[in-house]
TORBA-834212 format. One line per field, with one value per residue (C-alpha): chain; residue number from 1; y, x negated, z negated. Coordinates in steps of 0.05 Angstrom, whole numbers. Layout:
residues N
ch <- (A; ...)
i <- (NUM; ...)
v <- (Y; ...)
u <- (X; ...)
w <- (Z; ...)
This chain:
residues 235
ch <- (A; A; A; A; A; A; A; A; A; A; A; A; A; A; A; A; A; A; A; A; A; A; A; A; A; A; A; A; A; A; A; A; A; A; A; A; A; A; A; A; A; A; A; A; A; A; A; A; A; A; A; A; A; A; A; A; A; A; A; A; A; A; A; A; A; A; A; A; A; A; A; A; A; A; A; A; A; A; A; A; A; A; A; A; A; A; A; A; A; A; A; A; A; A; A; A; A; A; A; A; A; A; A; A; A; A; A; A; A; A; A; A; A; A; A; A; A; A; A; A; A; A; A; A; A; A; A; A; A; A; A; A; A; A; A; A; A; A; A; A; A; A; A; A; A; A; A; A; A; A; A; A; A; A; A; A; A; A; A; A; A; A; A; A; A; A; A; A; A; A; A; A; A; A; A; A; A; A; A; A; A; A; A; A; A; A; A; A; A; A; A; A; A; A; A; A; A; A; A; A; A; A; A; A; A; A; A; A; A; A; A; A; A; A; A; A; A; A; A; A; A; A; A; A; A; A; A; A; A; A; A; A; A; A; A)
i <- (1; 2; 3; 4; 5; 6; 7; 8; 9; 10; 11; 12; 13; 14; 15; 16; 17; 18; 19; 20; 21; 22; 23; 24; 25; 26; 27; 28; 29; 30; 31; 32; 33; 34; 35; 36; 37; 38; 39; 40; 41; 42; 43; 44; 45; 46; 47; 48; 49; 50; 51; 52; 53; 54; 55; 56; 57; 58; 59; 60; 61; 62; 63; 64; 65; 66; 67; 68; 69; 70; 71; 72; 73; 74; 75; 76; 77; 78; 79; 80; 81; 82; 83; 84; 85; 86; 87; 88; 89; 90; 91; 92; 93; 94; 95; 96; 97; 98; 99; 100; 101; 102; 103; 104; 105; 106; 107; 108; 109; 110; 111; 112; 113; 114; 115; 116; 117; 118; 119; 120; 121; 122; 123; 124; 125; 126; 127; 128; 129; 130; 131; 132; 133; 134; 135; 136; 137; 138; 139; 140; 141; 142; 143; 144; 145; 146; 147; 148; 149; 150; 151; 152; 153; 154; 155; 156; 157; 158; 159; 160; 161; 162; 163; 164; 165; 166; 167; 168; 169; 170; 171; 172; 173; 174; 175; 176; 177; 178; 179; 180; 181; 182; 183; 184; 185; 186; 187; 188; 189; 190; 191; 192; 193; 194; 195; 196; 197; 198; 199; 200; 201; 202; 203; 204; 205; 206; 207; 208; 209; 210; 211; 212; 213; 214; 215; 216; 217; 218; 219; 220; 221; 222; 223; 224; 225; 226; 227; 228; 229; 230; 231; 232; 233; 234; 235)
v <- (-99; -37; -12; -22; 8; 51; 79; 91; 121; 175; 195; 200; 264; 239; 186; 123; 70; 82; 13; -30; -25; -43; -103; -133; -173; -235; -270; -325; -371; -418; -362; -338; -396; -395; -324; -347; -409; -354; -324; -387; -406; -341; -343; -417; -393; -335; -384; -444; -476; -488; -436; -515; -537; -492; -490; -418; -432; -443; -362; -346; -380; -336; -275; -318; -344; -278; -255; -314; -311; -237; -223; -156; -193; -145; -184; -259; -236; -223; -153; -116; -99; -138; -197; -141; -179; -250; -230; -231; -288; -324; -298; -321; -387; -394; -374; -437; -477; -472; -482; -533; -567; -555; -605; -660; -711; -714; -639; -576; -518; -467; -494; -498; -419; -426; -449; -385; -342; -383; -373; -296; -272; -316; -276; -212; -186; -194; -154; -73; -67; -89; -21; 2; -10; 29; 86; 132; 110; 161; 219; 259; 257; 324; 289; 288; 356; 382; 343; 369; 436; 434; 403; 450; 506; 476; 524; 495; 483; 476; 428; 401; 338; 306; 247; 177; 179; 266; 246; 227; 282; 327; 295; 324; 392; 401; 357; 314; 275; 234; 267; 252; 288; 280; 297; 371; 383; 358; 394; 416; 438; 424; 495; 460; 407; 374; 323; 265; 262; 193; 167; 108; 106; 97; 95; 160; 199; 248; 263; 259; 316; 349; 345; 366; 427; 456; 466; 498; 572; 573; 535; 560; 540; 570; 517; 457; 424; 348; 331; 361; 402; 442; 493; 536; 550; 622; 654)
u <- (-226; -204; -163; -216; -276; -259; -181; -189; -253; -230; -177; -213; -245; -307; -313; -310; -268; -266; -258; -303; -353; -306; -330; -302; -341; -376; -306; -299; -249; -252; -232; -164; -116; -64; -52; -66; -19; 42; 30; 34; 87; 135; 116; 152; 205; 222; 238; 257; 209; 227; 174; 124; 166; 143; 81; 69; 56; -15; -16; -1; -74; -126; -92; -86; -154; -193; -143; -166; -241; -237; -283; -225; -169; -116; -119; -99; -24; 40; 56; 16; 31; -25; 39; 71; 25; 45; 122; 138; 106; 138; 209; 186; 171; 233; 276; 227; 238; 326; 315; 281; 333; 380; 356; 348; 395; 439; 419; 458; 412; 461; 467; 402; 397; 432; 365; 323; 390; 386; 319; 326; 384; 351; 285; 325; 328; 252; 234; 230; 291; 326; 321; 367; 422; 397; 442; 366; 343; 384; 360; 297; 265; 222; 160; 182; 215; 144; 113; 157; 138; 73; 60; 107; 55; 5; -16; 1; -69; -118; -159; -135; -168; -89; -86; -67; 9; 15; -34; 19; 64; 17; -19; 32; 6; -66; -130; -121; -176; -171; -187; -248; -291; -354; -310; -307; -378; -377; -372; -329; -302; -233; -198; -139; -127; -63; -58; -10; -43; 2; -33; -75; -105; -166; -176; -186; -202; -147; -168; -234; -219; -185; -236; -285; -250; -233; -306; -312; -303; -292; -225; -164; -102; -43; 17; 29; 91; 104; 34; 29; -25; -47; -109; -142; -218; -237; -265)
w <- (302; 350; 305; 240; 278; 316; 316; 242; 248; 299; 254; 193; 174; 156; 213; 183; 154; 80; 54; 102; 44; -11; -52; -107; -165; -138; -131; -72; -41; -105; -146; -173; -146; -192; -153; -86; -95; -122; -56; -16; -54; -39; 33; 31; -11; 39; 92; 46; 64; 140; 164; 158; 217; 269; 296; 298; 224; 244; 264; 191; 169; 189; 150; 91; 102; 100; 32; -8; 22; -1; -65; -77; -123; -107; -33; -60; -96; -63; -102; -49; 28; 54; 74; 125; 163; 147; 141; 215; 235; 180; 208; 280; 253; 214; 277; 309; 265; 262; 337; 336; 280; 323; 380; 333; 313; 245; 241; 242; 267; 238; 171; 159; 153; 87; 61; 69; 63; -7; -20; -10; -52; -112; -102; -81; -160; -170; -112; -109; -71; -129; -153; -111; -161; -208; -214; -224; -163; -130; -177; -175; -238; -264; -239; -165; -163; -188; -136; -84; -105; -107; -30; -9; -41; -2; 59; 129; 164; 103; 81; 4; -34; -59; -110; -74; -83; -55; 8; 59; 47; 66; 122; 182; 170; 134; 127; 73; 33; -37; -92; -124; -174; -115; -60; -81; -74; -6; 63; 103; 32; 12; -8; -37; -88; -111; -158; -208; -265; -269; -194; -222; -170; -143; -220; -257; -192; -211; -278; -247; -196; -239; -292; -249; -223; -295; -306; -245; -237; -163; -174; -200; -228; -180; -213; -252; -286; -307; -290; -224; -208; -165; -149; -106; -88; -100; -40)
């Protein structure tokens, strides 16, 4: 809650917490299960399973219960980074729980970490590290040379409106805001925008910034290359 109202709030330019208002489409606890259980379930698998044994288990409920209460379904799934918070405890409960096996008779505490070491390299080629191996992984496409190019454009010290996936290479430096066709009109005004035309999201605000900066003639083009662009308010 310190963090939520009021660390957040400081930092933000406009002084509040931009998605304490977010609400999704009438959607309760009851709703979407068959995600909600796939998130349960790889939580388990993580650990194989041994993360029930400990009781600091019980610490990993009121996250879940506040995802699955949410009426936002991008909170119930486990594709998102909302189970950095769940992650440790589960590790802390796992270590628990292969001390505690180790106490008990008839069990080896040490061979029971082959069951989450298991668990993990089965899952290891369906998660994003997997890509890794890819021998493109450790090339820079068009798209992110472009994007390199264009933050680097961007004057230290300004403030620029950037599309969701340009914002935090930019925020060491100038005072960034998401791009949003409404958030040029407002004040302070932004003298810099710099968008992906690919950044899905929040959805369409690039195209939406964009769009609403093309029929503006107090903005103007200064670069753009593999859908990368960015402009510059006219003084």
């Amino acid at each position: 809650m310190l963090v939520l109202k009021v660390v957040v709030p400081a930092f933000a330019p406009d002084g509040r917490y931009l998605y304490a208002g977010q609400v999704g489409d009438g959607y309760g606890f009851l709703d979407g299960w068959p995600v909600k259980a796939l998130t349960v379930l790889a939580l388990l698998a993580v650990t194989g399973g041994l993360v029930v044994r400990s009781p600091l288990a019980w610490l990993l409920l009121p996250t879940l219960g506040w995802r699955f209460a949410s009426s936002v379904p991008a909170h119930w799934g486990p594709g998102l980074h909302y189970s950095a918070v769940l992650v440790p405890v589960a590790c802390a409960a796992l270590v628990d729980a292969v001390r505690r096996g180790a106490r008990l008779p008839g069990i080896r505490g040490r061979g029971m970490l082959w069951v989450p070491l298991g668990a993990v390299l089965v899952l290891l080629p369906f998660q994003p590290t997997a890509v890794v191996a890819a021998p493109g992984f450790w090339k820079s496409d068009p798209r992110e040379a472009a994007a390199r190019e264009a933050v680097r454009r961007v004057p230290d010290g300004v403030r620029v409106a950037s599309s969701n996936s340009l914002a935090p290479h930019l925020t060491d430096r100038t005072v960034v805001r998401l791009a949003t066709p409404a958030l040029l009109e407002r004040r302070p005004a932004v003298d810099w925008l710099v968008v992906d035309r690919t950044d899905g999201f929040p959805a369409e605000a690039a195209e939406g910034a964009l769009g609403e900066a093309a029929g503006n003639p107090a903005w103007k083009v200064m670069w753009e290359e593999a859908g990368i662009v960015l402009l510059t308010r006219i003084r």
